[in-house]
Phi, psi and omega in degrees: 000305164335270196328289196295338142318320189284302178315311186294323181296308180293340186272330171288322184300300197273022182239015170284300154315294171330298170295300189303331182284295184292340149331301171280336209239025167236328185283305233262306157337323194279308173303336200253317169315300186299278170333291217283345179268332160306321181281328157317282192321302188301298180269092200201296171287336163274348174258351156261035147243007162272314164319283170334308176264352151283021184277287181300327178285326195300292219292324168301342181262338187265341155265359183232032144110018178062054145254158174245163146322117200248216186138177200250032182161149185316307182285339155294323192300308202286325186320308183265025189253321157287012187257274188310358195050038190249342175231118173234030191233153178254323193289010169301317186276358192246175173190172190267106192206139162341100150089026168205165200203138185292169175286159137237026155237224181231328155312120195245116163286142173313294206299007184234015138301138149223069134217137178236155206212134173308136165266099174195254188192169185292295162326019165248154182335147191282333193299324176314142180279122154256013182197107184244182169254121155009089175093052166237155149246102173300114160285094148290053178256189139282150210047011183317174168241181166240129165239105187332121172308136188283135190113309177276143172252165173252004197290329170296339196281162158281339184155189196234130151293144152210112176275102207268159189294012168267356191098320173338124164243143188215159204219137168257089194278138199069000177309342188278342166247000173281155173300159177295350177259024177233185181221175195214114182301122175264288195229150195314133147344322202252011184276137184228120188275357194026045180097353189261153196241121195256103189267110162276131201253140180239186165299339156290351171117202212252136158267163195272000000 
C-alpha cells in the first residue's frame, strides 16, 4: 500500500508542476494584458490633450487676426493662452515625463511644460507639426522626422504625439524607447514650406 501511495504520488507531482506552469504563464499574461490596456488609455489621454490645446491655440487665432501666440518658448506662448483665459487648467500642458512637474499655479515654469510648438502662423502649411512632445528635434522638410535629443530621457514616455496644423492628430507607438540615434518619420512627403522659415520653440527656449 506504501509503494503504491509512492507511486500515486510520483503520478501527481508532475502534473502539479504542470499546473503551477500555466498558473504562471496566466499571471504573466494577464500582466502583460493589464500594461498594455493601460499604456492605450494613457495614450488616449494624451492625445486628446494635445488635441485639446491646439483647440484652445485655434480658438486664440481666430481672436487675434489667424495669429497663434507667440513668445520666445513654448512655456510663453502657453503662458498667454493662461493670461487670456483661453486655458484655464495649467496641469494641461503636462503630463508624466522625467525631469516635470505638474504647475500648481497659473504661473508656467518650463519643468511644469512637455510640449513644443513651431512658432509661426496659421498660414503655414496644413502638414506643419504645430504641437509636439518635448524633447525632439524637428525637420522641417518633406518626409522630415523627430529625432530624440541626445540626453534627455524617454523611459517614462509612451510614444510621441503630434498635432498638426490643419488639427490632425498622430500618435506614434513606441518612439519613446528608441535611441538618439534612430528618428520617427513626421511629416509628408508632399509637404511644401514654400519659402517659410520655421522655429521650433521648446519649453525652455527656440532650438538652433
Amino acid at each position: 500500500m506504501a509503494e503504491g501511495s509512492r507511486f500515486a504520488k510520483s503520478l501527481r507531482s508532475p502534473v502539479k508542476w504542470i499546473v503551477v506552469g500555466l498558473m504562471g504563464l496566466f499571471l504573466v499574461s494577464a500582466t502583460f494584458a493589464i500594461r498594455q490596456a493601460s499604456l492605450i488609455a494613457m495614450q488616449g489621454v494624451e492625445c486628446q490633450r494635445a488635441h485639446t490645446i491646439y483647440v484652445l491655440l485655434f480658438q486664440y487665432s481666430i481672436d487675434h487676426n489667424n495669429r497663434f501666440p507667440n513668445g520666445k518658448s513654448s512655456t510663453e506662448v502657453f503662458q498667454k493662452l493662461i493670461d487670456e483665459k483661453y486655458a484655464t487648467d495649467p496641469t494641461i500642458f503636462y503630463f508624466p515625463m522625467p525631469g516635470k512637474t505638474a504647475s500648481t499655479s497659473n504661473i508656467l515654469k518650463p519643468e511644469n511644460v512637455c510640449w513644443d510648438v513651431t512658432a509661426c502662423n496659421v498660414e503655414m502649411p496644413e502638414e506643419t507639426p504645430l504641437l509636439f512632445e518635448t524633447g525632439y528635434k524637428i525637420s522641417y522638410v518633406p518626409g522630415g522626422s523627430a529625432v530624440p535629443i541626445s540626453g534627455i530621457s524617454h523611459a517614462d514616455t509612451i510614444g510621441f504625439v503630434v498635432v498638426y496644423n490643419n488639427g490632425g492628430t498622430h500618435f506614434s507607438r513606441g518612439v519613446g524607447e528608441k535611441s538618439a540615434e534612430n528618428d520617427t518619420s513626421l511629416i509628408s512627403s508632399t509637404f511644401n514650406p514654400s519659402g517659410k522659415k520655421f522655429q521650433q520653440l521648446t519649453p525652455d527656449g527656440p532650438l538652433p
